[in-house]
FIRO-52591 format. One record per residue (C-alpha): residue in one letter; x, y negated, z. Coordinates in steps of 0.2 Angstrom, whole numbers, padded with zeros to 4 digits, always signed. Each point is the difference from the previous one (the first is absolute). Example, Ala and Ser with C-alpha at 12.3 -4.5 7.8 and 13.67 -1.06 7.14 Angstrom:
A+0062+0022+0039/S+0006-0017-0003/
This chain:
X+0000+0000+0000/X+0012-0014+0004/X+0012+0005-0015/X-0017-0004-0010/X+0000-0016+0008/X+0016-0003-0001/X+0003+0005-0019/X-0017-0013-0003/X+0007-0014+0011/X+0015+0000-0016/X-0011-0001-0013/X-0009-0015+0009/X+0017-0008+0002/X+0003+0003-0018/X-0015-0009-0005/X+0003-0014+0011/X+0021-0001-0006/X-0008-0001-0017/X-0012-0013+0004/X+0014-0011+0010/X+0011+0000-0013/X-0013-0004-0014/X-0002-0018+0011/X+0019-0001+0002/X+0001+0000-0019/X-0015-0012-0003/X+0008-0013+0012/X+0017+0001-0005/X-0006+0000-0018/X-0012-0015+0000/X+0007-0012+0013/X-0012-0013-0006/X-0016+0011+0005/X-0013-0010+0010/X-0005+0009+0018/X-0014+0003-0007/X+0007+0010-0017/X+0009+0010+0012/X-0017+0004+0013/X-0004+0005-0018/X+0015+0010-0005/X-0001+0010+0017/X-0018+0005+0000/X+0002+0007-0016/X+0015+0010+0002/X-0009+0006+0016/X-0014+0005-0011/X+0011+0010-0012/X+0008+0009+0015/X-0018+0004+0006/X-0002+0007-0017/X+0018+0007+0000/X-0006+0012+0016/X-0015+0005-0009/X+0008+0004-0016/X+0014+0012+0011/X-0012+0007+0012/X+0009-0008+0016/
């Protein structure tokens, strides 16, 4: 049971490293971004990780 959780609790973290560096790249590659383009950026990367999780089943 806990190697389950375990072996899950990667796959999250791998979503979310995927997630964190999609908003590293967007803010070092557009600079000029308003806050709000970057609100923006983030809650749709958030919502391609979502669909990233469905997609693999995590």
């Amino acid at each position: 049971m806990q190697k389950k959780l375990l072996f899950s609790s990667y796959k999250n973290m791998k979503i979310y490293l995927i997630w964190l560096i999609g908003v590293i790249i967007w803010n070092y590659g557009v600079p000029q971004a308003t806050p709000l383009q970057d609100v923006l950026v983030a809650v749709v990367l958030s919502f391609l990780s979502i669909g990233l999780r469905k997609y693999l089943k995590f």
